[in-house]
Each structure stands twice: as structure tokens, then as C-alpha cells.
Phi, psi and omega in degrees: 000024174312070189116012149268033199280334172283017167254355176273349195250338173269000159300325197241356163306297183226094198252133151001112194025083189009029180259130190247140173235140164268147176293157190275279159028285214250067188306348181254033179219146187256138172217124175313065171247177187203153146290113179312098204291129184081007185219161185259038147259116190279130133327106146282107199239093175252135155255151167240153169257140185215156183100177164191098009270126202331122154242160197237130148258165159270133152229025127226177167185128179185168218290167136190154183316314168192186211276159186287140207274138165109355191281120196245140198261142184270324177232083071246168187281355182279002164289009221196348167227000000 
């Protein structure tokens, strides 16, 4: 993702329909997408959180077709109770 970063900051910024995913993997990682402008393709963005209160790294980001099947959204909370 090298000279995307504003599009990595508008992933997590602005994520695809205001929806935030915990990772199927990872409970302590959070995902990101947005759409790529001019490409058929989403932004992926994971961070993990640590701390209290929660600080986020990224520790990926890359192009992919659509969102991963199992990722369950956290955000906003009414997806999710």
C-alpha cells in the first residue's frame, strides 16, 4: 500500500458503510474496508488493539475483491445485538 496511505486512513476513518469487523483469526484485531476509487476493488485495513484504553497498529492493509466471509460487525452496535 505504498503511497496509499490516505486511503488507508480513510478506511478506518470512514470504513464502508460505517461497519467495523472483529477479525475471524483475531479478537484482538479489528477490520477496516472502504472502497477503492477507480479500482473494483476494497481497502482492507487490520488493526489490533491493546491497552485500556485500546491503542490501535495496523498490521495490514491491502487491495481485495470483497469483505471476508465470517467477519462479524461490531460497529455500530445495533449490527450486533
Amino acid at each position: 500500500m505504498i503511497g496509499q496511505q490516505d486511503l488507508v486512513r480513510a478506511a478506518v476513518e470512514e470504513p464502508l458503510y460505517g461497519v467495523i469487523y472483529e477479525d475471524t483469526d483475531f479478537a484482538d484485531r479489528n477490520v477496516y474496508y472502504h472502497s477503492w476509487p477507480g479500482k473494483r476493488l476494497y481497502v482492507k485495513v487490520v488493526i489490533r488493539l491493546e491497552g485500556n484504553p485500546p491503542e490501535g497498529e495496523i498490521i495490514s492493509a491491502y487491495g481485495q475483491f470483497g469483505c471476508k466471509g465470517g467477519e462479524k460487525p461490531i460497529w455500530p452496535p445495533s449490527l450486533h445485538s
